[in-house]
DSSP file (Angstrom, degrees, kcal/mol; ACC not computed):
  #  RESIDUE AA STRUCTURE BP1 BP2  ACC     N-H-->O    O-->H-N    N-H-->O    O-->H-N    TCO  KAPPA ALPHA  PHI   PSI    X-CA   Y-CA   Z-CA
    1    1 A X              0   0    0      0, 0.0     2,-0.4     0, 0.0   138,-0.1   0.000 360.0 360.0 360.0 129.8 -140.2   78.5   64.5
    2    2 A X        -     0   0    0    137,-0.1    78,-0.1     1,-0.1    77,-0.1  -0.533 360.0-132.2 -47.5 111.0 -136.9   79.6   62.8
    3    3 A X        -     0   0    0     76,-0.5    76,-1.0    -2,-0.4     2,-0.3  -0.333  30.7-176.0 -90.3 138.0 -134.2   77.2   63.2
    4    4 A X  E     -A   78   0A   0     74,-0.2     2,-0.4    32,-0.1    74,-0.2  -0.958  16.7-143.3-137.3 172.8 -131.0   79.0   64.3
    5    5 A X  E     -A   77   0A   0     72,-1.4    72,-1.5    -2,-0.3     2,-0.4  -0.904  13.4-132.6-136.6 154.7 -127.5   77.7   64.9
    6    6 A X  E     +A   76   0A   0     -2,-0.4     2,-0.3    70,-0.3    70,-0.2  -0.920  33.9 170.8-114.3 103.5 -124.7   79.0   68.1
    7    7 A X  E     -A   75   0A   0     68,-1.7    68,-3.7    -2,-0.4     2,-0.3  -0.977  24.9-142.0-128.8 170.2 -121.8   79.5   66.7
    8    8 A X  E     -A   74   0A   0     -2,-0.3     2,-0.4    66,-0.2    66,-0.2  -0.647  19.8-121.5 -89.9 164.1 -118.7   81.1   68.5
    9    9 A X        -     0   0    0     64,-2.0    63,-1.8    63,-0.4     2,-0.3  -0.789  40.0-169.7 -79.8 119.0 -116.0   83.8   66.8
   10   10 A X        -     0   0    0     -2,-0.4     3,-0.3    61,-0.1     4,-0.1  -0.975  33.6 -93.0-120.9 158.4 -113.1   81.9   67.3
   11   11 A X  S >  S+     0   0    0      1,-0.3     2,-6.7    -2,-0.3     3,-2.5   0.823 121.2  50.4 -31.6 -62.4 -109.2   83.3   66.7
   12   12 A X  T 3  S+     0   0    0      1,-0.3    -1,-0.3    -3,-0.1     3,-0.0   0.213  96.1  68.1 -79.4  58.1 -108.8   82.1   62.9
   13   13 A X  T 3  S+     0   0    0     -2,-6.7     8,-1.6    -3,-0.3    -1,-0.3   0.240  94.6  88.7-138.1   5.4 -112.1   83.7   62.0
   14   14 A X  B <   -C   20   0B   0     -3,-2.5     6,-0.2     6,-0.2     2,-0.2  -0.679  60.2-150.0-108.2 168.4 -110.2   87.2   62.6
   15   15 A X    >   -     0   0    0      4,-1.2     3,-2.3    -2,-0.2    -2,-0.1  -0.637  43.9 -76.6 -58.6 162.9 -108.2   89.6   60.7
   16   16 A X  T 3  S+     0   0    0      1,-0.2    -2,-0.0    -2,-0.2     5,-0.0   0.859 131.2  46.3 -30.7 -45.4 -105.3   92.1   61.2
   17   17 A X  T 3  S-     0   0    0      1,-0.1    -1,-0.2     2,-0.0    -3,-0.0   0.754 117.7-105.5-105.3  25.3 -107.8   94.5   62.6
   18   18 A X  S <  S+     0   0    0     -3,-2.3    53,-1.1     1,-0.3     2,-0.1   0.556  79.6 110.4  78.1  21.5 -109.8   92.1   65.1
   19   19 A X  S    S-     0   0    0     51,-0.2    -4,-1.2     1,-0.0     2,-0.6  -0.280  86.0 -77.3-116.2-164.2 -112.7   91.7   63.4
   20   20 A X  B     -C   14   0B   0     -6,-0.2    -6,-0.2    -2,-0.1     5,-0.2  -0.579  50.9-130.4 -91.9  98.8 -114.6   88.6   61.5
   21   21 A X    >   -     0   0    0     -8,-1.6     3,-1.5    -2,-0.6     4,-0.2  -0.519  33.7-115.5 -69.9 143.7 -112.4   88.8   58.1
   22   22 A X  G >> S+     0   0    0      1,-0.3     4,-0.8     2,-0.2     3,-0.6   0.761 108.0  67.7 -76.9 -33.9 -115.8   88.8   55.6
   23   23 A X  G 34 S+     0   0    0      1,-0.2     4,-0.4     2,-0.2    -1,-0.3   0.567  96.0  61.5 -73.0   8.9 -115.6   85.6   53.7
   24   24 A X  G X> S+     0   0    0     -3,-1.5     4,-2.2     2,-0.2     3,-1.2   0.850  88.0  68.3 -80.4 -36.5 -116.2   83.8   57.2
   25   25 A X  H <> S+     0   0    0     -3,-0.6     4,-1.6     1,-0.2    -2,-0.2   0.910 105.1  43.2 -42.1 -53.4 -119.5   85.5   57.4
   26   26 A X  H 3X S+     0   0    0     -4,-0.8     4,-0.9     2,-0.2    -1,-0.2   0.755 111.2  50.9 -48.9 -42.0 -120.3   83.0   54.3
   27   27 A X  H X> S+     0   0    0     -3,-1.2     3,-2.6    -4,-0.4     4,-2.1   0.991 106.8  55.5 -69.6 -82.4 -118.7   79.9   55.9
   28   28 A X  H 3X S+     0   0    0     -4,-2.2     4,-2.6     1,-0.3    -2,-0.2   0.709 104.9  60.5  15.7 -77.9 -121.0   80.9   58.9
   29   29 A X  H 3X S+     0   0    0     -4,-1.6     4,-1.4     1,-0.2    -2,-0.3   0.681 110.6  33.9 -25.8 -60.0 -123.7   80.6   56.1
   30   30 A X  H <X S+     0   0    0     -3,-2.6     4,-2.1    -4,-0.9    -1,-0.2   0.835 103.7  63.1 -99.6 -31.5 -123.1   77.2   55.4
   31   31 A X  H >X S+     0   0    0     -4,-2.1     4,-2.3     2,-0.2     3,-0.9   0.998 111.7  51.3 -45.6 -62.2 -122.1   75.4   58.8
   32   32 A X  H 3X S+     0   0    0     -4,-2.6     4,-1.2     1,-0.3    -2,-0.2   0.876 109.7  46.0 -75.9 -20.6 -125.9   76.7   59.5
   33   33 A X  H >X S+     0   0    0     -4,-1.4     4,-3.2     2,-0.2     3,-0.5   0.959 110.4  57.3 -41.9 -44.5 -127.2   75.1   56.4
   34   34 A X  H <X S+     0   0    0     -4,-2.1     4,-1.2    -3,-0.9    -2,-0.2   0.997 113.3  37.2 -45.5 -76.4 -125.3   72.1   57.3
   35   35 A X  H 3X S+     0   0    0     -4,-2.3     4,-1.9     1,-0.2    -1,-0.3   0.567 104.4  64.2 -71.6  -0.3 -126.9   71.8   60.4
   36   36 A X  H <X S+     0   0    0     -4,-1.2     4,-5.0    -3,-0.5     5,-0.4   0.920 103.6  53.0 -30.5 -77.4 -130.3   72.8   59.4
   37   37 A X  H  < S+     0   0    0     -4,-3.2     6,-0.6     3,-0.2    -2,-0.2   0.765 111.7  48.2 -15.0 -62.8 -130.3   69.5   57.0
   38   38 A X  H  X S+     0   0    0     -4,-1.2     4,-0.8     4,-0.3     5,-0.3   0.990 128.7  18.5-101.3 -83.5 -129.3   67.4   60.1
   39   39 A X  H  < S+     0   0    0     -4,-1.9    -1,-0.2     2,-0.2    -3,-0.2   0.629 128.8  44.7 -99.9  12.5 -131.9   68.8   62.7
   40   40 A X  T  < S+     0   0    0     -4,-5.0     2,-1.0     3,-0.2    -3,-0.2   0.715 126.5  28.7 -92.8 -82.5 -134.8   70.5   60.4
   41   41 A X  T  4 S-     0   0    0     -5,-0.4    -2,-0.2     1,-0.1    -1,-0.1  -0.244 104.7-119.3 -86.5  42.0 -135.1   67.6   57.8
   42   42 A X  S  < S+     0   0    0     -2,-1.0    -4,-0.3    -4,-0.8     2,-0.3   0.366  77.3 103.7 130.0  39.6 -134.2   65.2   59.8
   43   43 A X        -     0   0    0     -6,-0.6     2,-0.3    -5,-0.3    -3,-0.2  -0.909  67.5-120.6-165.8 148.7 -130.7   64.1   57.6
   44   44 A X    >>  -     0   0    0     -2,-0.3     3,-1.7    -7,-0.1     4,-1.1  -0.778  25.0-124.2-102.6 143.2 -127.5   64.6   58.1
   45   45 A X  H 3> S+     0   0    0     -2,-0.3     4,-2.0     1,-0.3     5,-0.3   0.809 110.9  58.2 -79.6 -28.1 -125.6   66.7   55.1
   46   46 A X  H 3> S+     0   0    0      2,-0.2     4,-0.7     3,-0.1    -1,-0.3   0.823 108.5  50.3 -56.5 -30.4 -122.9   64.3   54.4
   47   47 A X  H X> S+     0   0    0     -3,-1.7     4,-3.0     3,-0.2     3,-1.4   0.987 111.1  48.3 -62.7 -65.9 -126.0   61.4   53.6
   48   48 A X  H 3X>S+     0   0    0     -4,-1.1     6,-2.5     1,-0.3     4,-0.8   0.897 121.1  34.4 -48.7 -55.0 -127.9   63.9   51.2
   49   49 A X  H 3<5S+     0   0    0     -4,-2.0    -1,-0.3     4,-0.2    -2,-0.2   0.686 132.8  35.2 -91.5  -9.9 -124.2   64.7   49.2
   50   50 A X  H <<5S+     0   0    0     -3,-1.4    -2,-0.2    -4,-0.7    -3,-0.2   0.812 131.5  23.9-105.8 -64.7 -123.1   60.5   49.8
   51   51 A X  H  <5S+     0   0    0     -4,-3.0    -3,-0.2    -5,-0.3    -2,-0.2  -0.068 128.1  35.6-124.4  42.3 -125.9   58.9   49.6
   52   52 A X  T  <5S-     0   0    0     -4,-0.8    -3,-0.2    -5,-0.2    -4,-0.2  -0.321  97.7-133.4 172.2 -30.5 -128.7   60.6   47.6
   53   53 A X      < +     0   0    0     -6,-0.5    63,-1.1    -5,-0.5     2,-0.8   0.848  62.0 129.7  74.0  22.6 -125.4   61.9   45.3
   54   54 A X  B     -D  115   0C   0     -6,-2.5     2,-0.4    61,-0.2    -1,-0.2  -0.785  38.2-167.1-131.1 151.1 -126.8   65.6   45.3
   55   55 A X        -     0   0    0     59,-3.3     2,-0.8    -2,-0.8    59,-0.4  -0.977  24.0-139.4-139.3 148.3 -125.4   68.9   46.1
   56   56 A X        +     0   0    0     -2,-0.4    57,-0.2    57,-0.1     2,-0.1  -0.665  26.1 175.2-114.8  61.5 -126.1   72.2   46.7
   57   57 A X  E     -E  112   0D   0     -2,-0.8    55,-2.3    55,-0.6     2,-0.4  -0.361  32.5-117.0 -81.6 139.3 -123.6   74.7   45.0
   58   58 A X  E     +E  111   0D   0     53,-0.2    53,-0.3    -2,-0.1    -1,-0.1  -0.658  31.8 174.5 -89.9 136.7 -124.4   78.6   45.3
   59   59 A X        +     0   0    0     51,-2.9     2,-0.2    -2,-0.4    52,-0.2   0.244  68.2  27.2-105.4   1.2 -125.0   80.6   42.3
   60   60 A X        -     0   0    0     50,-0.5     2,-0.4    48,-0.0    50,-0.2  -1.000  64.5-178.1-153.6 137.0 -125.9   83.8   43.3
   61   61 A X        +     0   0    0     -2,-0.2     2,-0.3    48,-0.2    48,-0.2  -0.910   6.7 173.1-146.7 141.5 -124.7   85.7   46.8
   62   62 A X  E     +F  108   0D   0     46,-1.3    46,-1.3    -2,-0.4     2,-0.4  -0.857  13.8 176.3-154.5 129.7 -125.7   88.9   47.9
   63   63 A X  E     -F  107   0D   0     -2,-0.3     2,-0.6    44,-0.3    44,-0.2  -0.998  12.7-173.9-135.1 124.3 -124.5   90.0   51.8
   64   64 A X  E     -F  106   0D   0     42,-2.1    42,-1.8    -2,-0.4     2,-0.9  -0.893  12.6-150.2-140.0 115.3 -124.8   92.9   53.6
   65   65 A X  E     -F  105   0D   0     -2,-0.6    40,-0.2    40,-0.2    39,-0.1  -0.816  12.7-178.4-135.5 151.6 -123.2   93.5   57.1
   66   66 A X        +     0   0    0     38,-3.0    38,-0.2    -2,-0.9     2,-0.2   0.845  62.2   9.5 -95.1 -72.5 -124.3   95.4   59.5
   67   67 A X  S    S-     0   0    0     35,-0.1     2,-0.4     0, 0.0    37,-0.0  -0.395  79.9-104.3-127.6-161.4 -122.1   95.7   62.9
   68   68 A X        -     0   0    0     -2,-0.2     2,-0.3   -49,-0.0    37,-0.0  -0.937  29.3-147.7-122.9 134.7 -118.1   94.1   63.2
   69   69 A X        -     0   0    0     -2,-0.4     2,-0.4    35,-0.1   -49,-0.1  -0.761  13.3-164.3 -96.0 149.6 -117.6   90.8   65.2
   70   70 A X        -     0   0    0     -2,-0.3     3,-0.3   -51,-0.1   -51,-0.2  -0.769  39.6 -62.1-130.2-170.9 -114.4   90.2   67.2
   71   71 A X  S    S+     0   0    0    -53,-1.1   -61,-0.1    -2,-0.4    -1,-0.0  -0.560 120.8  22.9 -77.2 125.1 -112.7   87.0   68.7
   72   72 A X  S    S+     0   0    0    -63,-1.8   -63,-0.4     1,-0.3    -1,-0.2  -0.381  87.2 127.2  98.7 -49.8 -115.1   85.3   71.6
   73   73 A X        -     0   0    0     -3,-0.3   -64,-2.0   -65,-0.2     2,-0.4   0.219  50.4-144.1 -43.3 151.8 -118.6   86.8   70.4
   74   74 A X  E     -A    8   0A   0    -66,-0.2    24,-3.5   -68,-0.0    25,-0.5  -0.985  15.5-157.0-128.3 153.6 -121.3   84.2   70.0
   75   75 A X  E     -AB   7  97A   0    -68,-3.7   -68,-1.7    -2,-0.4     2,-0.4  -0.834  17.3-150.4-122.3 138.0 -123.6   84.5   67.3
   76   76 A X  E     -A    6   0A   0     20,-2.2     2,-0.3    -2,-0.3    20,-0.3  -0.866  19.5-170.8-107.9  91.2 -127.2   83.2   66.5
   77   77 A X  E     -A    5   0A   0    -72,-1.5   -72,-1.4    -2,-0.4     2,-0.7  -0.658   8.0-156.9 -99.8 154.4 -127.9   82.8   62.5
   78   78 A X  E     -A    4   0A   0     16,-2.6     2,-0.4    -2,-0.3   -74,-0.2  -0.833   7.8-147.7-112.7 101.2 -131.1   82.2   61.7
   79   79 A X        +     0   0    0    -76,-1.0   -76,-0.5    -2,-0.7     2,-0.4  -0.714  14.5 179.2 -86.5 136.1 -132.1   80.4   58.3
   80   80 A X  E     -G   92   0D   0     12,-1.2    12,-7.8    -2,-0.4     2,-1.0  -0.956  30.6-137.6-143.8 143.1 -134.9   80.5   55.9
   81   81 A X  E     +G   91   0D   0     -2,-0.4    10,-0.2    10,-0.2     3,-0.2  -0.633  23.3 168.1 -92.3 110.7 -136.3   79.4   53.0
   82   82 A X  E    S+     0   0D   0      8,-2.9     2,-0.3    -2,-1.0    -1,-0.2   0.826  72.2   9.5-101.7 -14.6 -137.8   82.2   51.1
   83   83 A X  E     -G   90   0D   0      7,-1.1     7,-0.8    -3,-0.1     2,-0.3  -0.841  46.0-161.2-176.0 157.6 -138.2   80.1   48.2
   84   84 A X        +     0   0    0     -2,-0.3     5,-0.2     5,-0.2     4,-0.1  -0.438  27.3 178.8-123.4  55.9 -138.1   76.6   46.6
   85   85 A X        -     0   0    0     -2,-0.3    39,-0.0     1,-0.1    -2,-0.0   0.438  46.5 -83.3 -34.0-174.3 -137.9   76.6   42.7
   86   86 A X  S    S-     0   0    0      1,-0.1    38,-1.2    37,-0.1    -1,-0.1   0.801 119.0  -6.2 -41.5 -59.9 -137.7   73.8   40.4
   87   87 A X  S    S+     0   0    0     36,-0.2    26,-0.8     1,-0.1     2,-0.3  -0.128 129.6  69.8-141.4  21.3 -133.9   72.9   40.5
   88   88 A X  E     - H   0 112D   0     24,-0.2    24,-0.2    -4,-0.1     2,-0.2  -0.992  58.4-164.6-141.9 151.6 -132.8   76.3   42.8
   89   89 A X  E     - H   0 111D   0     22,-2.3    22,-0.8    -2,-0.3     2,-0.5  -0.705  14.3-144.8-135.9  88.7 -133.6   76.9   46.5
   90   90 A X  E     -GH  83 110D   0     -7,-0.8    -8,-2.9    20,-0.2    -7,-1.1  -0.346  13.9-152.4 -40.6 107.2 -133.2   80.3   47.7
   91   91 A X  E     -GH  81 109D   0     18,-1.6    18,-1.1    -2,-0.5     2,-0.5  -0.539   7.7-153.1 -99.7 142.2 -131.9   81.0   51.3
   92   92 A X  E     -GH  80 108D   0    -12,-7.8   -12,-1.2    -2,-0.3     2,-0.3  -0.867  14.2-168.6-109.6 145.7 -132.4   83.8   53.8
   93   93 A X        +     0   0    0     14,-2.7     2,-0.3    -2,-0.5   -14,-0.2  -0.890  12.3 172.4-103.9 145.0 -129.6   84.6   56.7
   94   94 A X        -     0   0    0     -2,-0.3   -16,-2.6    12,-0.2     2,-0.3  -0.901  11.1-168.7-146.5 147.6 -129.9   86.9   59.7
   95   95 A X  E     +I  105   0D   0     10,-1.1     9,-2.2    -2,-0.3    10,-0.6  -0.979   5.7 179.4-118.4 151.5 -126.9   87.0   62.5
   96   96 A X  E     -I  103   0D   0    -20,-0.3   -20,-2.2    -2,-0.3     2,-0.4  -0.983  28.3-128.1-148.2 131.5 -127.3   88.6   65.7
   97   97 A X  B >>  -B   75   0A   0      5,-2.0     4,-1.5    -2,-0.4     3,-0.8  -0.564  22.5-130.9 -99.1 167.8 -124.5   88.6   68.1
   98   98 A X  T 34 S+     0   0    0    -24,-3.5    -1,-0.2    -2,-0.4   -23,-0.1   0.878  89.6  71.4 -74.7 -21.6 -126.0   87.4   71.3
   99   99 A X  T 34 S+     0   0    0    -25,-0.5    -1,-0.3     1,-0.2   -24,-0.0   0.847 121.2  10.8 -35.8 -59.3 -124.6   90.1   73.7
  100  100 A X  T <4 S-     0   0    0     -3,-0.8    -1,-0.2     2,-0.1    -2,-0.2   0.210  94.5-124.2-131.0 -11.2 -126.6   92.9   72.7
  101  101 A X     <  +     0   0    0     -4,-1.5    -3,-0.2     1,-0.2    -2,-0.1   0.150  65.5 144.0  81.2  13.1 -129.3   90.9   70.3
  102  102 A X        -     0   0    0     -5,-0.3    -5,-2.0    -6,-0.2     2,-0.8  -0.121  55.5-122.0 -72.5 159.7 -128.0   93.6   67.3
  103  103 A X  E     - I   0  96D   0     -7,-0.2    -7,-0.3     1,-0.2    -1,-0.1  -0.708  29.6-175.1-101.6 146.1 -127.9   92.0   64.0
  104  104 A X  E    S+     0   0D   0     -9,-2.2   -38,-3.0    -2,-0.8     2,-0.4   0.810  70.5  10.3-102.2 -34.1 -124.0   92.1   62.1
  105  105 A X  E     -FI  65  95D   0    -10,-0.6   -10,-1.1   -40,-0.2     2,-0.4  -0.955  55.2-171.2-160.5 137.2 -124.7   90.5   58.9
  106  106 A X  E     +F   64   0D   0    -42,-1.8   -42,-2.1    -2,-0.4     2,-0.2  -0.991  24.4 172.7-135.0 129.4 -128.0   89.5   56.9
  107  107 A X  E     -F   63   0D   0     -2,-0.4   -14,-2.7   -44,-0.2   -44,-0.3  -0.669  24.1-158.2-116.9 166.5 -127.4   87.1   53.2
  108  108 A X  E     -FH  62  92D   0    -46,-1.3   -46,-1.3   -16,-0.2     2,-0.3  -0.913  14.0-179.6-149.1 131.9 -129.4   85.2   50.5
  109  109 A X  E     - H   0  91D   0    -18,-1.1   -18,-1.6    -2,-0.2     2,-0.4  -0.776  19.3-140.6-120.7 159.9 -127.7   82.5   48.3
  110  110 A X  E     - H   0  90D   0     -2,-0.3   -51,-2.9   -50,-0.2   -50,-0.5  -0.934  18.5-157.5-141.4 107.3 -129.5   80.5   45.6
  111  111 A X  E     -EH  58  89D   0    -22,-0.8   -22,-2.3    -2,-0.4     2,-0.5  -0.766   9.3-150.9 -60.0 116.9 -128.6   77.1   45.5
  112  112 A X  E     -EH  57  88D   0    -55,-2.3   -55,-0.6    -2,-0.4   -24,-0.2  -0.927  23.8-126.4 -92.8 135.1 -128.9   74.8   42.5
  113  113 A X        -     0   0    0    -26,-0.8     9,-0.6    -2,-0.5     2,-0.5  -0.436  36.7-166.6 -78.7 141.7 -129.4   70.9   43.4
  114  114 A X  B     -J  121   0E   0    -59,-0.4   -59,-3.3     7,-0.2     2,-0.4  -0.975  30.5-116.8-153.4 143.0 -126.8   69.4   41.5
  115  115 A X  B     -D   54   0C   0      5,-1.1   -61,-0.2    -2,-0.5   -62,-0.1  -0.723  24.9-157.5 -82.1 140.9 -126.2   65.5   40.6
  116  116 A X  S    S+     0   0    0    -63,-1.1    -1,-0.2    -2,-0.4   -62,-0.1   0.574  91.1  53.1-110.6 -24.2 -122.7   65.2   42.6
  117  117 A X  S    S+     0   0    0    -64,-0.2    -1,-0.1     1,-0.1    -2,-0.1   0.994 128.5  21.5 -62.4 -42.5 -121.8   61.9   39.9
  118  118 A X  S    S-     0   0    0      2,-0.2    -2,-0.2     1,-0.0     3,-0.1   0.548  91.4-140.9 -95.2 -27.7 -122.5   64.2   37.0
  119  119 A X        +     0   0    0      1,-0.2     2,-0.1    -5,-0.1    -3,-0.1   0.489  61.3 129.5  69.7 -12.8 -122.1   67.8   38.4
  120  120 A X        -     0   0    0      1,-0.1    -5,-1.1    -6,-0.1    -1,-0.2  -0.605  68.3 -97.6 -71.1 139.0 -125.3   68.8   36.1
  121  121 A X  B     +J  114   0E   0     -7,-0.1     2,-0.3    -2,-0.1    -7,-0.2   0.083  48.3 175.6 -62.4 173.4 -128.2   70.6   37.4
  122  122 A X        -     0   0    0     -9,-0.6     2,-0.4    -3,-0.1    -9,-0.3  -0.926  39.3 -77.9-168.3 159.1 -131.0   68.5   38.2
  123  123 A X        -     0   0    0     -2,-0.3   -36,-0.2     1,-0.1     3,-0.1  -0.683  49.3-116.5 -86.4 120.9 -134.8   68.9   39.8
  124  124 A X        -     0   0    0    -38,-1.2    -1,-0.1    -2,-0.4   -36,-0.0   0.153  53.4 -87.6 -57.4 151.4 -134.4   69.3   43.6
  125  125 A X    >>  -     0   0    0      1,-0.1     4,-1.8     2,-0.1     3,-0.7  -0.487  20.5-124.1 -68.0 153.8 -136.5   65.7   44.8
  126  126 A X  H 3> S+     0   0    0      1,-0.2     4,-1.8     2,-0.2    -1,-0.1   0.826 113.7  56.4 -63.0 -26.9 -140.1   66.1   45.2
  127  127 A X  H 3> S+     0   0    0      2,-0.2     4,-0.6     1,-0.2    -1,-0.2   0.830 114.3  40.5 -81.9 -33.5 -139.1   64.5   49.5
  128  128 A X  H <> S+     0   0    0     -3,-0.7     4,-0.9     1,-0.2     5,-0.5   0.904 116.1  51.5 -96.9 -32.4 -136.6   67.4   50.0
  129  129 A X  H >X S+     0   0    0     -4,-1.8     4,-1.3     1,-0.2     3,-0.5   0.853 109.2  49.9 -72.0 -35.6 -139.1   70.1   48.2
  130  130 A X  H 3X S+     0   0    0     -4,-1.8     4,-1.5     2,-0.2    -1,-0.2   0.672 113.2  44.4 -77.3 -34.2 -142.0   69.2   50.4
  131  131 A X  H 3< S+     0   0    0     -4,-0.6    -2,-0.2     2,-0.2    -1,-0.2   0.567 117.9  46.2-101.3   6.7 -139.9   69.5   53.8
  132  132 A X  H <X S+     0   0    0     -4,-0.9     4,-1.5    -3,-0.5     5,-0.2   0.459 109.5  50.6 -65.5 -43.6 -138.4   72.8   52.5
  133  133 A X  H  X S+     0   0    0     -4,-1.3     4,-1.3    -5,-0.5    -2,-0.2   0.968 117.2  48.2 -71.6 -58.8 -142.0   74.0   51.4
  134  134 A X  H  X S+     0   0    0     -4,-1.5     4,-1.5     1,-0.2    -1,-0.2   0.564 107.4  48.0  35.2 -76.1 -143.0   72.9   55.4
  135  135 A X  H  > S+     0   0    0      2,-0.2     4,-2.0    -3,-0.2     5,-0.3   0.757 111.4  52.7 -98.4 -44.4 -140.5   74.4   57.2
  136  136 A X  H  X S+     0   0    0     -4,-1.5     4,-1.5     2,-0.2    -2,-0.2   0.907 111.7  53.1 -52.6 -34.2 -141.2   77.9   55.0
  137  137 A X  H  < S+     0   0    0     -4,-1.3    -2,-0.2     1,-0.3    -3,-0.2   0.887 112.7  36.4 -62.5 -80.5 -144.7   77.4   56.1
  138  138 A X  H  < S+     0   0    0     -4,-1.5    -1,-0.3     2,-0.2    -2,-0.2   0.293 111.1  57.7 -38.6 -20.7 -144.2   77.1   59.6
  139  139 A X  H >< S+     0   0    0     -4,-2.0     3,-4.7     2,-0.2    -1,-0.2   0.905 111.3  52.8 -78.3 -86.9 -141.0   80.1   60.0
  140  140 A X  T 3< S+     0   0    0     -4,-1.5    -2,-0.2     1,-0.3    -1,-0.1   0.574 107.5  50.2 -54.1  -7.5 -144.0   82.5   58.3
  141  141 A X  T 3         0   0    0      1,-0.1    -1,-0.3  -140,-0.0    -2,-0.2   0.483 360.0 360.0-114.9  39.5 -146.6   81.4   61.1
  142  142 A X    <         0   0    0     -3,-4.7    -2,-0.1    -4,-0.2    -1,-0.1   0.348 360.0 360.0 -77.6 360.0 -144.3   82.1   63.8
């Protein structure tokens, strides 16, 4: 099953013309990673970046949206792991606002795992690559 996260459109998440001003869609992006961590792999993301010292910085973005969101929609994104390099983990987004089920905005980021003392790339751990590889299975037989 596809893990998805509830969030609502709230007032600073708008612009001048009453929609979702577009660099929130990304923020979006990463609250459901956040929580992903915390109730897919079973850690919460402030342990992973604290206490495991690694961090996920994006290196690639590519976003494409779809319908306009206003203040008060609620949203369902849904994340996925389309793939789990070496030291990069590519991520898929879909958002669908819940009203009408239509989807507003679908992304992919590539993350590099990154040593948070050193800031230099590093090889994601074999314990986070094995519950990403996992969780990929299981989203493709749902």
């Amino acid at each position: 099953m596809v893990f998805r996260a509830r969030m609502k459109v709230c007032f600073g998440d708008i612009d001048y013309a009453g929609i979702v001003y577009y660099p929130r869609f990304l923020h979006y992006f990463h609250v459901t990673l956040e929580e992903f961590f915390e109730k897919e792999i079973g850690i919460n993301y402030p342990t992973i970046l604290e206490k495991h010292r690694l961090g996920f910085p994006t290196v690639h973005l590519k976003t494409d949206f779809r319908q306009p969101l206003r203040y008060g929609d609620i949203i369902e994104i849904e994340i996925k792991v389309v793939h789990v390099g070496k030291t990069s983990i590519r991520w898929a987004y879909r958002a669908r606002r819940t009203s009408d089920e239509k989807v507003v905005v679908e992304g992919e980021n590539v993350t590099v795992s990154l040593h948070m003392d050193t800031f230099e790339k590093m090889e994601t751990p074999e314990w986070l690559k094995q519950k990403l590889l996992k969780y990929q299975q299981r989203c493709r037989e749902s």
